[in-house]
Structure formats: C-alpha cells, structure tokens
DRENPA-3360 file (N, C-alpha, C; in nm, 2 decimals, always signed):
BEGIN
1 = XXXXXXXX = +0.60/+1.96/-0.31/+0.72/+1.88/-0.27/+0.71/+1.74/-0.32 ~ +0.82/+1.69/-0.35/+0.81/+1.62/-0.36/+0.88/+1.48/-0.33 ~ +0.82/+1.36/-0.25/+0.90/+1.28/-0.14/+0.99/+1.20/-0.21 ~ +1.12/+1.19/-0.17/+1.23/+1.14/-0.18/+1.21/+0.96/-0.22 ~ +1.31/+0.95/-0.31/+1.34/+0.77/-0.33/+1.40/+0.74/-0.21 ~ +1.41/+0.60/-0.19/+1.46/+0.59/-0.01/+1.44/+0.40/-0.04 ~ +1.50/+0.38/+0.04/+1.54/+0.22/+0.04/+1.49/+0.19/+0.19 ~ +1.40/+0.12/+0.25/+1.33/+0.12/+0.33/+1.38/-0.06/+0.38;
9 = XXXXXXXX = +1.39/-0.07/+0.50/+1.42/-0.19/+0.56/+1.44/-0.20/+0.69 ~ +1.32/-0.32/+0.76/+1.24/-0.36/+0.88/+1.23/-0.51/+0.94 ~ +1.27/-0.50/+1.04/+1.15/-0.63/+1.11/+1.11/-0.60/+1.16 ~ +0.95/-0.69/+1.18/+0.83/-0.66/+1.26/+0.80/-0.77/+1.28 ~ +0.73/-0.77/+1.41/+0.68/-0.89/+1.49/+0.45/-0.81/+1.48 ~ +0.44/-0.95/+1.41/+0.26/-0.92/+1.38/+0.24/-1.02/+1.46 ~ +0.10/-0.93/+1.58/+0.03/-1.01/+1.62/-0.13/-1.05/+1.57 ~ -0.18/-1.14/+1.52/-0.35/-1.16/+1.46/-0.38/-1.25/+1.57;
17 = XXXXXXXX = -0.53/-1.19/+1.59/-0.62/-1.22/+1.64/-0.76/-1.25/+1.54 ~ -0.84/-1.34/+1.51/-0.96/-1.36/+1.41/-1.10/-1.39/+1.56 ~ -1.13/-1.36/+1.51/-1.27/-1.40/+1.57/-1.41/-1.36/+1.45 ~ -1.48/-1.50/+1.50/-1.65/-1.52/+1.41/-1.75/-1.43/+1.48 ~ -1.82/-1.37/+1.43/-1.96/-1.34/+1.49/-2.05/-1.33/+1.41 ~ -2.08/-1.49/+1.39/-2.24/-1.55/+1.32/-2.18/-1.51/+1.18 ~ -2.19/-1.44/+1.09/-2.12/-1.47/+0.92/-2.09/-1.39/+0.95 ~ -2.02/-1.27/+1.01/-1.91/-1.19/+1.01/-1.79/-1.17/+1.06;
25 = XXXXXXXX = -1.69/-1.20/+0.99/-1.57/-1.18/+1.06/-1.45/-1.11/+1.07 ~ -1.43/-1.11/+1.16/-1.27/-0.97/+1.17/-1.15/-1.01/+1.22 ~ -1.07/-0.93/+1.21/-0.92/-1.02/+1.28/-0.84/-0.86/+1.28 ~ -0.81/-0.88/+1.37/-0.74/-0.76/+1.46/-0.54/-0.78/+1.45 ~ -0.48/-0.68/+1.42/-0.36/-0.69/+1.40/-0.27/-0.62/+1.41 ~ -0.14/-0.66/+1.49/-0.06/-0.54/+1.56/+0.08/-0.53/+1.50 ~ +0.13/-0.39/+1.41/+0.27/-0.44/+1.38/+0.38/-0.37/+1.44 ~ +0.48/-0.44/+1.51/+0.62/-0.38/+1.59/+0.73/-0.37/+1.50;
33 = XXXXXXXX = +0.78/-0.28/+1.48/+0.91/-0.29/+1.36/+0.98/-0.19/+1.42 ~ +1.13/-0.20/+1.36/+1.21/-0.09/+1.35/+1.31/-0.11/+1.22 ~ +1.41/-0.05/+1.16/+1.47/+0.00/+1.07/+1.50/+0.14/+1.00 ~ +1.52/+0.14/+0.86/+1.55/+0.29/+0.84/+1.44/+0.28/+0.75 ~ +1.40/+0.46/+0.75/+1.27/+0.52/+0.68/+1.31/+0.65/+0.65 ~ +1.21/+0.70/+0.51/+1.27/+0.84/+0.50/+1.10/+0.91/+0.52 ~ +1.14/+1.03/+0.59/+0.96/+1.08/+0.62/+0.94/+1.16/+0.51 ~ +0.82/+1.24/+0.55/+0.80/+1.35/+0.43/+0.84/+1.42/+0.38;
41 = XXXXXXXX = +0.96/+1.51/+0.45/+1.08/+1.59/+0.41/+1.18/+1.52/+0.33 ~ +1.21/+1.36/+0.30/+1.31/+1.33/+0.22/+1.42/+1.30/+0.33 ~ +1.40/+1.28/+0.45/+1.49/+1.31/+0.48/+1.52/+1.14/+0.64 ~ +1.63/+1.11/+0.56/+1.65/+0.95/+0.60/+1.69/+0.92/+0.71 ~ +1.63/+0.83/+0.85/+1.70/+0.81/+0.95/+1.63/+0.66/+1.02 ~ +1.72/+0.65/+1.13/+1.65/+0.52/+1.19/+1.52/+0.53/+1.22 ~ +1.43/+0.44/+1.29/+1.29/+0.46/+1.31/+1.19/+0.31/+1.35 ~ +1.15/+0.31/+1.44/+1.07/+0.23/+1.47/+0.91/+0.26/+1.53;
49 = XXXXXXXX = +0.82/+0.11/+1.45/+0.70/+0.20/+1.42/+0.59/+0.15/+1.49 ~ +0.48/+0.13/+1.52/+0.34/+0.01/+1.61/+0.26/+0.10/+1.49 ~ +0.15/-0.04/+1.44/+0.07/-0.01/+1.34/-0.03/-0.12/+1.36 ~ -0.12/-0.07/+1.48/-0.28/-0.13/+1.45/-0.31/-0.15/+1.37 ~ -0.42/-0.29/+1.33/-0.55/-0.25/+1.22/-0.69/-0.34/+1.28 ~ -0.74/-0.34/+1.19/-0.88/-0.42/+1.18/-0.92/-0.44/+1.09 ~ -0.95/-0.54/+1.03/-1.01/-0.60/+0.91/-1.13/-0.68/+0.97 ~ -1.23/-0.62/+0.84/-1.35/-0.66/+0.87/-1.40/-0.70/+0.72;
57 = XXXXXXXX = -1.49/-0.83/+0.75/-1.51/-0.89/+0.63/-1.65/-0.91/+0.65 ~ -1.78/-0.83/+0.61/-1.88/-0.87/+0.64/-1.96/-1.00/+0.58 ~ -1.90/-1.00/+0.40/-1.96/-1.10/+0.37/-1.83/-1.14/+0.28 ~ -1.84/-1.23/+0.18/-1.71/-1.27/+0.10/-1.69/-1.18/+0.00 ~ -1.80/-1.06/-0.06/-1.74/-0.98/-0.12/-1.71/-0.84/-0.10 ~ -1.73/-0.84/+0.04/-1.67/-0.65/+0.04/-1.57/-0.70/+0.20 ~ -1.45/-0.63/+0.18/-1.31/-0.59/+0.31/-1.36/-0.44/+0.33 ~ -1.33/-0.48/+0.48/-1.30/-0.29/+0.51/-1.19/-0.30/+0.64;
65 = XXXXXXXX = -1.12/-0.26/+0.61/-0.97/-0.22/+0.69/-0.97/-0.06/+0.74 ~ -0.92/-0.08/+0.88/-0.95/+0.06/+0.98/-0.81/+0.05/+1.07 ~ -0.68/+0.14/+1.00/-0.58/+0.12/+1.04/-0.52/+0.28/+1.10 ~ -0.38/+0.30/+1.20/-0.34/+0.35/+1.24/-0.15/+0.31/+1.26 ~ -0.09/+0.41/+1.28/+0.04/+0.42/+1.25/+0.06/+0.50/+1.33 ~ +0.22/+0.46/+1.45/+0.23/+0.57/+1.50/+0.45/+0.57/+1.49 ~ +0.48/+0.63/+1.39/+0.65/+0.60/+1.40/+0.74/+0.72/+1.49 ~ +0.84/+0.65/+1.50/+0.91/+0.78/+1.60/+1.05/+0.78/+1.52;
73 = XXXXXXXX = +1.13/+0.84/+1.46/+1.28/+0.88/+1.42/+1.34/+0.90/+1.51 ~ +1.49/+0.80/+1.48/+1.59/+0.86/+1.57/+1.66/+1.00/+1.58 ~ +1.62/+1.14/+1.49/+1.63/+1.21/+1.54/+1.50/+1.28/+1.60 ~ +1.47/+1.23/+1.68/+1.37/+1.27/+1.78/+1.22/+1.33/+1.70 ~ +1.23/+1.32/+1.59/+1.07/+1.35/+1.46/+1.01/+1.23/+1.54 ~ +0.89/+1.25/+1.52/+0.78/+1.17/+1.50/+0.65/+1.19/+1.41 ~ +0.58/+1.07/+1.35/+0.48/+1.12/+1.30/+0.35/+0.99/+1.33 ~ +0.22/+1.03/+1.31/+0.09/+0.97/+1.33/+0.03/+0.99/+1.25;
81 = XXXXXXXX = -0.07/+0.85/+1.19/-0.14/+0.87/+1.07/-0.25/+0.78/+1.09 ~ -0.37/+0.76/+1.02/-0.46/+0.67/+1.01/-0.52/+0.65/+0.86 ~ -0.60/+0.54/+0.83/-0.62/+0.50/+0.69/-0.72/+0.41/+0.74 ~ -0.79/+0.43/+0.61/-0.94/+0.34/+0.63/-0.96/+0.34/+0.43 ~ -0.98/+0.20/+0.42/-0.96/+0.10/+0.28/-1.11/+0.05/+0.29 ~ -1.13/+0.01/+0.17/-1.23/-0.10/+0.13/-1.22/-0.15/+0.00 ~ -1.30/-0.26/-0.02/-1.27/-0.33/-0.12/-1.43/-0.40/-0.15 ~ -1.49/-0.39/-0.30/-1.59/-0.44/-0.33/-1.61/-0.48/-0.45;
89 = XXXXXXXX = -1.66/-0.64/-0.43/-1.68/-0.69/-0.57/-1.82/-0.75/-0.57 ~ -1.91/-0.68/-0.68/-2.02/-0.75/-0.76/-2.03/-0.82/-0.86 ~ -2.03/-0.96/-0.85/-2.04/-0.99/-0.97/-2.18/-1.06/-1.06 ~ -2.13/-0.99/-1.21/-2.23/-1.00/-1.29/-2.24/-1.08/-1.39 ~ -2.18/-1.14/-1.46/-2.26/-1.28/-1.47/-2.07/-1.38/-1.51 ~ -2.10/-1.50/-1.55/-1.97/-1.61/-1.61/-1.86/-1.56/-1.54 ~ -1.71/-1.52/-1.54/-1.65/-1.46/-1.53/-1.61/-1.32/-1.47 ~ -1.70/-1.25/-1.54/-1.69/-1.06/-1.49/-1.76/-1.01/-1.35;
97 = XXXXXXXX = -1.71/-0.94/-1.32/-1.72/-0.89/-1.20/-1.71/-0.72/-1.19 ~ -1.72/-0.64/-1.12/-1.73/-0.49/-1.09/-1.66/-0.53/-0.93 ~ -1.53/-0.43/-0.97/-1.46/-0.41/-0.85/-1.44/-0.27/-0.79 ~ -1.42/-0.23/-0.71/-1.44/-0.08/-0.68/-1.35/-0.11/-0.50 ~ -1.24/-0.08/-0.53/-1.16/-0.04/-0.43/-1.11/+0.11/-0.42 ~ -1.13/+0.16/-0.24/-1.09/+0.30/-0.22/-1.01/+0.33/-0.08 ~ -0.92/+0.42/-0.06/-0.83/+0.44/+0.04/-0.84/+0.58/+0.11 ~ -0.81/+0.60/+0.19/-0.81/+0.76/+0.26/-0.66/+0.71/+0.39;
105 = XXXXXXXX = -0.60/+0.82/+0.34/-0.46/+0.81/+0.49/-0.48/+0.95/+0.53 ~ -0.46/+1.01/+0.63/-0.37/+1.14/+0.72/-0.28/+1.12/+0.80 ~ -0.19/+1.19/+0.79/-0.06/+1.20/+0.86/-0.07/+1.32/+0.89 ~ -0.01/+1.36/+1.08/+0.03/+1.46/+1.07/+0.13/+1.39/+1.19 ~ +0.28/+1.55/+1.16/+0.42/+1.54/+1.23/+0.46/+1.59/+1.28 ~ +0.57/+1.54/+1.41/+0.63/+1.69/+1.44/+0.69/+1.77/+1.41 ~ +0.73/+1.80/+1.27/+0.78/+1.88/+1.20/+0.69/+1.96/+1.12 ~ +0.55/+1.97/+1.16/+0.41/+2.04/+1.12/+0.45/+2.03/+0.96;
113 = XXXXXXXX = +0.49/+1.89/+0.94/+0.35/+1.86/+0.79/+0.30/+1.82/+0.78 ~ +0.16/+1.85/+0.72/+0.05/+1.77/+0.73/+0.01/+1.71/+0.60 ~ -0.07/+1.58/+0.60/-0.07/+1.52/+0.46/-0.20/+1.44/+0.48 ~ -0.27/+1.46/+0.34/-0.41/+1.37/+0.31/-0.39/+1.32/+0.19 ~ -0.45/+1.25/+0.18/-0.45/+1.15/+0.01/-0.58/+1.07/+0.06 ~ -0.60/+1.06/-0.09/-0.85/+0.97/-0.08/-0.79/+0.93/-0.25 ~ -0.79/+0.82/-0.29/-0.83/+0.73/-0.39/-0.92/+0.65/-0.42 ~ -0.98/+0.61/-0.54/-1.05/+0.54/-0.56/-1.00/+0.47/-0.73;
121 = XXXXXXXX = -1.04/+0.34/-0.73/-1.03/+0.25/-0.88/-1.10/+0.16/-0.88 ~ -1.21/+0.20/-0.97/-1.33/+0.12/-1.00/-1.32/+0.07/-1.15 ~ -1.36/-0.08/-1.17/-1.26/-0.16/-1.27/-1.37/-0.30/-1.28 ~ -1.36/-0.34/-1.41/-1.41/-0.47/-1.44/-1.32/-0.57/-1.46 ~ -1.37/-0.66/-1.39/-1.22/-0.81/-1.38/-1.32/-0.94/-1.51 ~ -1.23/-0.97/-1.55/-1.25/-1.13/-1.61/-1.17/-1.22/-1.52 ~ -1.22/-1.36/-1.44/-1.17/-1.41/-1.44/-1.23/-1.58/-1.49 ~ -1.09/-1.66/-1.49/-1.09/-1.78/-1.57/-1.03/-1.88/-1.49;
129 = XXXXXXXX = -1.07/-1.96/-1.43/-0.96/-2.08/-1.36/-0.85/-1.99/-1.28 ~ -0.69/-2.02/-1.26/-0.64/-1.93/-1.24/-0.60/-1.82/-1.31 ~ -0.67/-1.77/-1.36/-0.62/-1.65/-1.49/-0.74/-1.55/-1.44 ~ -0.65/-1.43/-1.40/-0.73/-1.29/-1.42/-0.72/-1.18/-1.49 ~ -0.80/-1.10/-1.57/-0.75/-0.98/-1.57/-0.85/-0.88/-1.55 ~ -0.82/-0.75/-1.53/-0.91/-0.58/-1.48/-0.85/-0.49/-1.55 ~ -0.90/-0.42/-1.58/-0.94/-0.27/-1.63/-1.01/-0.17/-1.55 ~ -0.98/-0.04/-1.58/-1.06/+0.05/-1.47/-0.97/+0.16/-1.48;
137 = XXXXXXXX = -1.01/+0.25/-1.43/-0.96/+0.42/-1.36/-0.95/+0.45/-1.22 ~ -0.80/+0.52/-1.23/-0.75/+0.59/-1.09/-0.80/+0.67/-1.13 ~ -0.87/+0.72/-0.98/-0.87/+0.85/-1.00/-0.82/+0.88/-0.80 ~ -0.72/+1.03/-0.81/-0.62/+1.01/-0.63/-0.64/+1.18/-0.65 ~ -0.65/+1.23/-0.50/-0.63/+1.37/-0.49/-0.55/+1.33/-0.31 ~ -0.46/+1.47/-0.33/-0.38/+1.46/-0.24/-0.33/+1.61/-0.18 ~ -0.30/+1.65/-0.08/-0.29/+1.76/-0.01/-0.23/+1.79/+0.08 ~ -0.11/+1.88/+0.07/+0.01/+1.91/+0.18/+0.03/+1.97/+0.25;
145 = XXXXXXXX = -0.02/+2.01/+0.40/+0.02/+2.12/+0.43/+0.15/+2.18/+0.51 ~ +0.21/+2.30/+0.46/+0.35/+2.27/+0.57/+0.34/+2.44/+0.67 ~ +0.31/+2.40/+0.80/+0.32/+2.49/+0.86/+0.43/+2.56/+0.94 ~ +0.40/+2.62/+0.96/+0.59/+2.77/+1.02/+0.62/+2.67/+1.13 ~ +0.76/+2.68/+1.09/+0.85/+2.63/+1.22/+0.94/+2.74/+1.24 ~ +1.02/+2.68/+1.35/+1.13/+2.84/+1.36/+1.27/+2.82/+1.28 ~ +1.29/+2.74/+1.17/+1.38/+2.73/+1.12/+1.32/+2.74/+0.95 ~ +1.15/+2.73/+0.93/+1.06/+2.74/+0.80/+0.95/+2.84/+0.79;
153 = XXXXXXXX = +0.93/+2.91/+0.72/+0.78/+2.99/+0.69/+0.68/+2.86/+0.63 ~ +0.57/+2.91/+0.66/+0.44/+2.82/+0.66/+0.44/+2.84/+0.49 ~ +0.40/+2.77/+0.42/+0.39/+2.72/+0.28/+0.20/+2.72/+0.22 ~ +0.15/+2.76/+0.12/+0.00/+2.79/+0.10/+0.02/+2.64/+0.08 ~ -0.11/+2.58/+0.14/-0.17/+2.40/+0.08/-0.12/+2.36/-0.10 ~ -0.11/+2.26/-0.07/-0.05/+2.21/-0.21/-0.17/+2.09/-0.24 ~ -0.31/+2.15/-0.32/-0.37/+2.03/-0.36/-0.33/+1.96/-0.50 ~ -0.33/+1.85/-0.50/-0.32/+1.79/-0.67/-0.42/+1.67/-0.65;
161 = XXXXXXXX = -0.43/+1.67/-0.77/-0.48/+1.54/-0.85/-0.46/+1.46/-0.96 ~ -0.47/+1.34/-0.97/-0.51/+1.26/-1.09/-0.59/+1.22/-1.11 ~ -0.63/+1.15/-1.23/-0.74/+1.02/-1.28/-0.67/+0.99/-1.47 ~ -0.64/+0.86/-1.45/-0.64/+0.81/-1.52/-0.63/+0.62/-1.57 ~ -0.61/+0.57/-1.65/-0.62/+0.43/-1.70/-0.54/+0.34/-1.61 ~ -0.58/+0.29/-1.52/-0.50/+0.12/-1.55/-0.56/-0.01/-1.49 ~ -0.46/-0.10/-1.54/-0.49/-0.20/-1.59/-0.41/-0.29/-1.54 ~ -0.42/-0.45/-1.51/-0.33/-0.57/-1.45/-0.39/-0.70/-1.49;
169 = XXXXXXXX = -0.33/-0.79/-1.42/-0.39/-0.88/-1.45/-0.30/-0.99/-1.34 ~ -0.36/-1.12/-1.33/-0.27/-1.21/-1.24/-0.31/-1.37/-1.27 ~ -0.20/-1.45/-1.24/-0.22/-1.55/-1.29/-0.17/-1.66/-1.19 ~ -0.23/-1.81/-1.13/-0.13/-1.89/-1.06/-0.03/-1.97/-1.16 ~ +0.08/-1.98/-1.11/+0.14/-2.07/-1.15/+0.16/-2.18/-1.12 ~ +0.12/-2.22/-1.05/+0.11/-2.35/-0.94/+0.10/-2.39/-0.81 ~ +0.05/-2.43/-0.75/-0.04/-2.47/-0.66/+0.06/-2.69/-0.58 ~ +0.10/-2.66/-0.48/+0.11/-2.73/-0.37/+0.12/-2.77/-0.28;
177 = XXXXXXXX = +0.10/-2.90/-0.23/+0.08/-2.89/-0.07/-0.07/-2.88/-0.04 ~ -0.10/-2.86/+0.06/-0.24/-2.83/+0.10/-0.26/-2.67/+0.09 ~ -0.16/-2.59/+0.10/-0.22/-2.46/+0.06/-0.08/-2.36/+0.00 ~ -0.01/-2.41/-0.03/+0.10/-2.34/-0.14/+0.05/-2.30/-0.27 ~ +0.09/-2.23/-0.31/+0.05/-2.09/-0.39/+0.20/-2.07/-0.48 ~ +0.21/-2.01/-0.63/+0.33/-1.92/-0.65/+0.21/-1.86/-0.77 ~ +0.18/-1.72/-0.76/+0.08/-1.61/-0.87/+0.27/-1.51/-0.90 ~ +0.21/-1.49/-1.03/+0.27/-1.37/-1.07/+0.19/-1.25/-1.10;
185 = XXXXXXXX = +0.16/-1.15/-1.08/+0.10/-0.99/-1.12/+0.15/-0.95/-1.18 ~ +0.07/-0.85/-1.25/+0.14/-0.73/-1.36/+0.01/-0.60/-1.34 ~ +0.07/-0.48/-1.27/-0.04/-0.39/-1.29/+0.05/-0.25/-1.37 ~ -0.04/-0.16/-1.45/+0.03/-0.08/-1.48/-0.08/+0.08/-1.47 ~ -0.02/+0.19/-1.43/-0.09/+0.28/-1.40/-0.05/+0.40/-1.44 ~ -0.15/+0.48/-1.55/-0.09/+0.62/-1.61/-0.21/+0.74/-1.52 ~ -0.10/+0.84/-1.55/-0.18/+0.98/-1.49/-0.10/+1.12/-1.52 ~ -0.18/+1.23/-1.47/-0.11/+1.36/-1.54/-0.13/+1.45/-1.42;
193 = XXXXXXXX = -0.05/+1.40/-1.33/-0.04/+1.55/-1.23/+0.03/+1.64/-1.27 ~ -0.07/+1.77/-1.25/+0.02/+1.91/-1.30/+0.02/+1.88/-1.41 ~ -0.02/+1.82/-1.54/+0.00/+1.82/-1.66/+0.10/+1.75/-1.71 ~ +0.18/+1.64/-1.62/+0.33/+1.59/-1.66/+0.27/+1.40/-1.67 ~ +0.24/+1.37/-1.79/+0.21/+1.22/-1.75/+0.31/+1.15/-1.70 ~ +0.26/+1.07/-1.62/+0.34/+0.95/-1.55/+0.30/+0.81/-1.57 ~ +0.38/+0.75/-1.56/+0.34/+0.58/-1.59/+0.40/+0.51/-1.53 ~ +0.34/+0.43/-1.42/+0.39/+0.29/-1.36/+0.34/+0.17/-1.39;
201 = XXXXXXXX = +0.50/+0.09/-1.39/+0.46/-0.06/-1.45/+0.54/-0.12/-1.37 ~ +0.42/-0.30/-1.28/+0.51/-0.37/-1.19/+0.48/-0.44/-1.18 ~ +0.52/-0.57/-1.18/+0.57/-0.69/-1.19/+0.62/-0.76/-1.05 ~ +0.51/-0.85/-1.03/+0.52/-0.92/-0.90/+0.51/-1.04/-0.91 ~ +0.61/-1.09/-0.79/+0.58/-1.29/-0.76/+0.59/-1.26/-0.62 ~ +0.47/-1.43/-0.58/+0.46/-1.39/-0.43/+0.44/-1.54/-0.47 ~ +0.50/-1.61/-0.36/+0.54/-1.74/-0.30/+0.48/-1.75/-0.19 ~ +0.42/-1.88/-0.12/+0.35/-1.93/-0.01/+0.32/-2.09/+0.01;
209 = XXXXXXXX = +0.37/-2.11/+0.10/+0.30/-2.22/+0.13/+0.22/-2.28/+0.28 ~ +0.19/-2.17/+0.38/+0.09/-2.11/+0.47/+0.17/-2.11/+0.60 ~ +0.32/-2.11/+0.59/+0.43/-2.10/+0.68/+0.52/-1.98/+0.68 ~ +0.53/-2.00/+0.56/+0.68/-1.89/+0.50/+0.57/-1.85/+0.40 ~ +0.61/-1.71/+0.34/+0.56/-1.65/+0.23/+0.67/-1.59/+0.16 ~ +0.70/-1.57/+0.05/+0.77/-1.44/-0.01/+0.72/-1.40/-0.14 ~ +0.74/-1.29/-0.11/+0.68/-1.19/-0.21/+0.81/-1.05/-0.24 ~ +0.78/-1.02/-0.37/+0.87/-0.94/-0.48/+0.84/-0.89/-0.60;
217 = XXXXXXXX = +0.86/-0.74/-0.59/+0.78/-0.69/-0.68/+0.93/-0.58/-0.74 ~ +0.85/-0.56/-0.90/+1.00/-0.47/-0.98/+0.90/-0.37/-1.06 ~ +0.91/-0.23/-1.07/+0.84/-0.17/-1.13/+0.95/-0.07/-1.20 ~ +0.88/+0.03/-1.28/+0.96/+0.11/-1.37/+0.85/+0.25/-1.35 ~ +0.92/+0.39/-1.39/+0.82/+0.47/-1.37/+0.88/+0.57/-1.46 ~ +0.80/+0.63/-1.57/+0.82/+0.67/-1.68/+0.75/+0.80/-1.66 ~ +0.87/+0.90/-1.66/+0.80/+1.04/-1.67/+0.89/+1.16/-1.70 ~ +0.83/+1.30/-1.73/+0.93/+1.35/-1.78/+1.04/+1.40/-1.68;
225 = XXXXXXXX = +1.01/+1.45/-1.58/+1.07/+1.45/-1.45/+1.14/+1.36/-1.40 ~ +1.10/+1.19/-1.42/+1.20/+1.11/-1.30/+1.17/+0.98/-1.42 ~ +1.31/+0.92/-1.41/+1.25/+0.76/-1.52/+1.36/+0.69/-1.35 ~ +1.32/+0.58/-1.29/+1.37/+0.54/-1.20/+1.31/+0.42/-1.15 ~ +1.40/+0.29/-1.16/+1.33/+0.17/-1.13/+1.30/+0.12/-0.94 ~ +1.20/+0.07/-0.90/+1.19/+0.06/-0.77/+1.09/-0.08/-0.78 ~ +1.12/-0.11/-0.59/+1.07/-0.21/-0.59/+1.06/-0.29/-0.45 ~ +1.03/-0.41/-0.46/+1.03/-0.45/-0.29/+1.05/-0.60/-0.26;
233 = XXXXXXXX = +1.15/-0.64/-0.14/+1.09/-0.80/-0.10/+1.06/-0.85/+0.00 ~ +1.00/-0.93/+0.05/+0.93/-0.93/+0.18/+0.97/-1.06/+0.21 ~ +0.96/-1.12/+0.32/+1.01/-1.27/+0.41/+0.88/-1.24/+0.49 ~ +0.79/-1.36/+0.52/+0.68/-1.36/+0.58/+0.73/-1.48/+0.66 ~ +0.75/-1.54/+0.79/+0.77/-1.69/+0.86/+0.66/-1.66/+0.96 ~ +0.59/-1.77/+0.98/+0.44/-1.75/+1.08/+0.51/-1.81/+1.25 ~ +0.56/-1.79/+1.31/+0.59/-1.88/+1.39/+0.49/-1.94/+1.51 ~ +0.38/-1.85/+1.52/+0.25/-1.93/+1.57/+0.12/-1.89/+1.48;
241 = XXXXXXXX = +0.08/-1.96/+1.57/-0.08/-1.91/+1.51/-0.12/-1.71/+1.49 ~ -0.06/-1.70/+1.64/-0.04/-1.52/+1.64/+0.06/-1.47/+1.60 ~ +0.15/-1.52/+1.59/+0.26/-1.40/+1.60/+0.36/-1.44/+1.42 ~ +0.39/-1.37/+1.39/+0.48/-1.38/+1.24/+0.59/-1.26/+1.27 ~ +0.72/-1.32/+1.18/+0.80/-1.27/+1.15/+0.83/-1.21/+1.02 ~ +0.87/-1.06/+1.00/+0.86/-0.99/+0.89/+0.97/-0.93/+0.81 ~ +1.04/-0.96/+0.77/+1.13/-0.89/+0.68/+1.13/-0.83/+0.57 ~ +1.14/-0.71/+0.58/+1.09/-0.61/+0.39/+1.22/-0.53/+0.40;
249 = XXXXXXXX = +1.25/-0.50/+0.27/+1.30/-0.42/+0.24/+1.25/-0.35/+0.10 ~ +1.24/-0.20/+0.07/+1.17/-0.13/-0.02/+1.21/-0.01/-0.10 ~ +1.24/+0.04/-0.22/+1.26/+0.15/-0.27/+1.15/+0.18/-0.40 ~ +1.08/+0.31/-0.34/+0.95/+0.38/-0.41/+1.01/+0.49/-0.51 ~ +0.91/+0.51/-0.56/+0.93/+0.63/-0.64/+0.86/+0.75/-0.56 ~ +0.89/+0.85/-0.61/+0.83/+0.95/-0.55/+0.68/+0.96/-0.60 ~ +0.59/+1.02/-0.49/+0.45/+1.07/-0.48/+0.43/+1.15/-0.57 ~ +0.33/+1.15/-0.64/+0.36/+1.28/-0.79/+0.23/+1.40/-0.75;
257 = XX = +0.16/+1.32/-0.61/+0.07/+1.40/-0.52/+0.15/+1.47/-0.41 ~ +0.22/+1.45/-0.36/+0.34/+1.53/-0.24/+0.43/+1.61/-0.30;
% end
C-alpha cells in the first residue's frame, strides 16, 4: 500500500515541563491539536490528536525521546502509536564527529491496520563555526499488516526495506538578539524499495528568536512511480514558559515502506 499525499493542518496547544536531576535532564511534553489528517488507508478527514513525550538528555551528546500518540477521526476511526528515537554524537578530533541517529514507531487502528517502521543513519559531520555538513547511510525496514474486516479480507504482511546514501548539510545565517537564530538545511536521501530508486531532496529555513519561531521546508521526490513536490510550515508563539501555540500545515510524499 501505499499512503496517500494529503495536505495536513493543525493547532496545538504544547505543554513543557524541564526538570534537573544532578547532570541529567528531561522535559516532559504534551501535544493537544485538531485539524484535518489522512490515515493509513489514504483516506482524508477531520481529527484531533494528544501526543505525550519525554525527552531525555543524559549528557550533551546523546537525546533519547519516548513518545506516544493517540488520534481520533471524525468518522469515528481511531488510531494509537508509540516511538522511541535517539540521537548520538562522538566526537573525534577538530571538527568531525560520528553521528548515529535511530527511530522505531507502531501504530495500530481501528480499522485493523497495523504498522511498524525501525530506522537507523549513521553519518560523519564536519563542522566549522556556523557551517555544517554529514554524510552517512539510511538504512529503514517497515511492515504492514491488514487484518479482515467485514467489508475487507485479511492481506499477507507487507515487509520492505531500504538502505541507501544521504547526505545534508546546514548553515546559520545570522544570529540576533540574545538568542535569534535564521539556519537554512539541505538534506537529500536515495534508496531502492522493491527495486524502484527514489530520491528525496529538501530545503529548509527555520527562523527564531526564543518567542515566535518559523520554520519551512520544500522538497522534491524523484522516482519512477511518483515525481511530486511537498513540503511544510510551522508558526511556533511561546505564550508562557509552559504552554506554546502551534500552527503547521504539511503535504508528504508517500511512504515507499507502506
């Protein structure tokens, strides 16, 4: 199967919580949204979603995030998922560094599909003042299952995989205020599910100055099956210390693992 393009748009109210314990620290985080979403089936409706997490930062070079999602469709669908991320950097000497970031989600719904995906991209960075760039390999395996309903026959598991090349790089552009920020990104990522290469390339600015944020990203996706441009923008306003206001709107390309 394979998941539908879809134009996605939300607000959500985040609440963070941070707390220290002696050099470790975490911050706890709650997101409330509603808008329209398309689920696994492709298939587009209203929806509003709560998405716990936890971030944990034991030292300044490795994150581990331990998240949960629970959305409901206004035609009475719902689904539940969880994901657990990390992030780790060694670095080895001037400049370079060894990065190795990895992800795991499951969803299941009531429309009995069930879905796994586990990635990993392990990559060497240069960086320089504000100038970065990485190299490295995806490698993503992913898994579908669709069980009998009384309107569907049950479907055999659908495993796939990738691994292949990519590559980014990011850069500031300037810097003011006491903590304003404007970076642009560039990441680009090839692979051959089922034998069909694919290629994504995207192009990001993200704006900040530790009140408001905005962020916007444009990519292209090159394949023999689907050439289709997508992309995203986000409105971040903090209005306390806990609580922020969120505005996105989003259109993906399809899963080449679903």
């Amino acid at each position: 199967m394979r998941a539908s393009r879809a134009i996605i748009a939300s607000v959500v109210m985040s609440s963070t919580l941070a707390s220290t314990l002696t050099a470790q620290t975490a911050a706890a985080r709650v997101l409330i949204g509603g808008g329209t979403a398309t689920d696994l089936r492709g298939v587009r409706s209203g929806a509003y979603a709560v998405a716990p997490s936890v971030l944990w930062l034991p030292d300044p070079h490795v994150a581990l995030n331990l998240g949960a999602r629970g959305t409901r469709f206004s035609n009475s669908e719902w689904s539940l998922g969880g994901s657990l991320g990390g992030v780790f950097r060694i670095h080895v000497r001037g400049g370079l560094a060894l990065l190795l970031t990895g992800s795991g989600d499951v969803i299941t719904t009531s429309y009995r599909v069930n879905y796994f995906l586990a990635e990993a991209l392990p990559a060497l960075e240069w960086s320089r003042g504000s100038f970065s760039l990485w190299g490295g390999a995806r490698g993503a395996a992913g898994r579908t299952v669709f069980e009998s309903t009384l309107l569907s026959k049950a479907r055999p598991p659908t495993p796939r995989s990738l691994l292949g090349p990519a590559f980014g790089g990011r850069v500031r552009l300037a810097s003011f205020g006491s903590s304003g920020t404007m970076e642009l990104s560039y990441r680009e990522e090839h692979g051959r599910p089922d034998g069909t290469p694919v290629a994504d390339r995207t192009t990001g600015l993200a704006l900040s100055d530790g009140r408001i944020a905005l962020n916007g990203t444009l990519g292209v996706r090159r394949a023999a099956n689907e050439r289709v441009t997508f992309g995203s923008a986000q409105l971040v306003a903090r209005v306390t210390a806990a609580i922020s206001l969120v505005a996105t709107a989003e259109r993906y390309p399809s899963n080449p693992l679903t």
